[in-house]
VEXDO-980239 format. One record per residue (C-alpha): residue in three letters; y, x, z. Coordinates in steps of 0.2 Angstrom, whole numbers, padded with zeros to 4 digits, always signed. Example, Ala and Ser with C-alpha at 12.3 -4.5 7.8 and 13.67 -1.06 7.14 Angstrom:
<nodes>
ALA-0022+0062+0039SER-0005+0068+0036
</nodes>
This chain:
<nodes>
UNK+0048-0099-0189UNK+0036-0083-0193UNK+0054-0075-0195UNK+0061-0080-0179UNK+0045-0076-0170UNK+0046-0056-0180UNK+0062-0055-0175UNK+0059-0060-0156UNK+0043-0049-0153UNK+0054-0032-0162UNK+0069-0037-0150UNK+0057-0038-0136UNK+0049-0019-0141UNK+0067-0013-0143UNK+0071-0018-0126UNK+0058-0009-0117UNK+0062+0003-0103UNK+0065+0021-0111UNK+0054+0030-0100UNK+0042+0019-0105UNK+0043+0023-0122UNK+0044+0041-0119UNK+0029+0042-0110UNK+0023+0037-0129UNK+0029+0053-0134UNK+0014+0061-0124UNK-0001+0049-0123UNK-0009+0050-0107UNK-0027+0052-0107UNK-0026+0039-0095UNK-0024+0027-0105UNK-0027+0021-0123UNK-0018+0027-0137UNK-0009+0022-0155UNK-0024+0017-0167UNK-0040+0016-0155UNK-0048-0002-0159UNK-0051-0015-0146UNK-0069-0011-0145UNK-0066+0007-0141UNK-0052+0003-0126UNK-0063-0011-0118UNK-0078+0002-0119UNK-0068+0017-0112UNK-0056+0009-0102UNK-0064-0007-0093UNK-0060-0025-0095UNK-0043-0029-0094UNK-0034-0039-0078UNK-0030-0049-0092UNK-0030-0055-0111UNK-0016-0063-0118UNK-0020-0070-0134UNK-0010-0065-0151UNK+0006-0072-0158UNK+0014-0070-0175UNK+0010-0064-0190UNK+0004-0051-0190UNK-0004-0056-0176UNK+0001-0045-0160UNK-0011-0047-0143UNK-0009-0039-0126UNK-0019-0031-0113UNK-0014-0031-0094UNK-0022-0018-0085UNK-0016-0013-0067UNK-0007+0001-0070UNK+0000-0003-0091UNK-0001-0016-0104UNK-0008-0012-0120UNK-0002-0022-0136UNK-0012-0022-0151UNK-0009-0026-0173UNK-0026-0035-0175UNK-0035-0024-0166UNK-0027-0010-0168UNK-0017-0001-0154UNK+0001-0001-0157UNK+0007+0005-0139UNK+0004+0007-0121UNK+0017+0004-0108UNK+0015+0013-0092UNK+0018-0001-0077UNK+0022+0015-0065UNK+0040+0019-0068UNK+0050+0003-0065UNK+0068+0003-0073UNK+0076-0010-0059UNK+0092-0001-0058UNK+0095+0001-0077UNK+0108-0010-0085UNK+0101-0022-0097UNK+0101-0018-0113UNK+0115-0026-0127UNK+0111-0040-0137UNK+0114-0037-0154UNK+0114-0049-0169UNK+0100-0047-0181UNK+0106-0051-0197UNK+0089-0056-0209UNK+0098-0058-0225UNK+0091-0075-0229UNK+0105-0085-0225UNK+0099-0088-0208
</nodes>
C-alpha cells in the first residue's frame, strides 16, 4: 500500500505542468523555496488559504496559497508551484507503466 501511495504521489510530480517546473529553476523571491522549514514559510509568507494534511511515507503535506501551492517532506520544502501560468491547452501527459520490481 505505501508503494502504491509512492508511486502515485511521483506519478502526480511527473505530471506537472513544465512551466511550472521551470519556474523551479529560478525561485522567485515571491514565494518559498527548496529546504525552508514550515516555521519559516508561515512566518515570512502568511498563513496559507489552506493545509492539506500529509500522506505517505515519507509523509508529504501541501500548502495552498492564492497564487501557488507549496509541498513539503516533513517539514521541509520540497517544491513551489506557481498557480499563474495555467497549461489548459497542453496535451495531457502519457501514462506510462511503472514497473516496481516486486512482482507487483
Amino acid at each position: 500500500m505505501k508503494a502504491n501511495l509512492n508511486v502515485l504521489i511521483f506519478c502526480a510530480l511527473l505530471a506537472m505542468p513544465v512551466a511550472a517546473v521551470a519556474d523551479q529553476a529560478t525561485p522567485s523571491v515571491n514565494q518559498p523555496v527548496h529546504g525552508m522549514t514550515m516555521q519559516n514559510v508561515e512566518q515570512i509568507f502568511g498563513a496559507p488559504v489552506k493545509k492539506v494534511p500529509a500522506v505517505g511515507e515519507p509523509p508529504i503535506a501541501r500548502w495552498i496559497y492564492t497564487d501557488y501551492v507549496v509541498y513539503f517532506e516533513h517539514n521541509i520544502v520540497l517544491h513551489t508551484v506557481s498557480k499563474d501560468k495555467p497549461f489548459h491547452d497542453a496535451p495531457p501527459a502519457p501514462v506510462t507503466k511503472i514497473v516496481s520490481g516486486h512482482g507487483d
